[in-house]
C-alpha positions in Angstrom: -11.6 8.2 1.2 -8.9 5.5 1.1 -5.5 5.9 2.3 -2.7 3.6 0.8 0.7 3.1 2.4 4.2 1.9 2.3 6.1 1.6 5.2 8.9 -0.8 6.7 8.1 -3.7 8.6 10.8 -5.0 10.5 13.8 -4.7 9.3 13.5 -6.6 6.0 10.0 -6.3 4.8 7.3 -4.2 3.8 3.8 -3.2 4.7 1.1 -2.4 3.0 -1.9 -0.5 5.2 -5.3 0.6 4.0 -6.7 3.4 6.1 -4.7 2.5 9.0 -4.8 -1.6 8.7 -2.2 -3.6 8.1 -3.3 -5.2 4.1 0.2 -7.0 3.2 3.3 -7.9 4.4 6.0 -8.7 1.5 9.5 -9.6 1.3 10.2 -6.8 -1.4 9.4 -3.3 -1.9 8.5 -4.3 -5.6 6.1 -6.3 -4.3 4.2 -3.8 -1.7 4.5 -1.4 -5.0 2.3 -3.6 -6.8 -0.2 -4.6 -4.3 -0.5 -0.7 -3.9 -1.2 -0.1 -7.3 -3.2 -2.7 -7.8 -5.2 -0.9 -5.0 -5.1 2.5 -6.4 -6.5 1.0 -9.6 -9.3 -1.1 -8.5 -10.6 1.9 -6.2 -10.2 4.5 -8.9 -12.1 2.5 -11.1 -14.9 1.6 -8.8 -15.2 5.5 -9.2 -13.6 5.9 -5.7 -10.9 8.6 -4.5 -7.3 7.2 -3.3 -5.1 8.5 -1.5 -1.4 7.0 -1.5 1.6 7.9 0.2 5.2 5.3 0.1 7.1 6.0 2.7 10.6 4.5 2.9 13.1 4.1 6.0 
């Protein structure tokens, strides 16, 4: 099972973490959005199970 998160990093960007490891850092939330989703989809269409969770300061 993979875990996808959004959280703040620092106090103007954005982190992306995959089961607990730091994936992306980006400037913008629209950014970390679309790495996650490109995530999500990539997984779920190598038949896998996601989980995602954004979590915003």
């Amino acid at each position: 099972m993979n875990r996808v998160e959004i959280t703040r990093y620092g106090n103007r960007n954005w982190a992306v973490w995959l089961d607990g490891e730091l994936l992306a850092v980006t400037v913008y939330k629209k950014g970390a959005t679309a790495v996650a989703h490109a995530l999500i989809r990539i997984s779920t269409s190598a038949g896998k199970e996601v989980h995602h969770v954004i979590l915003a300061a």
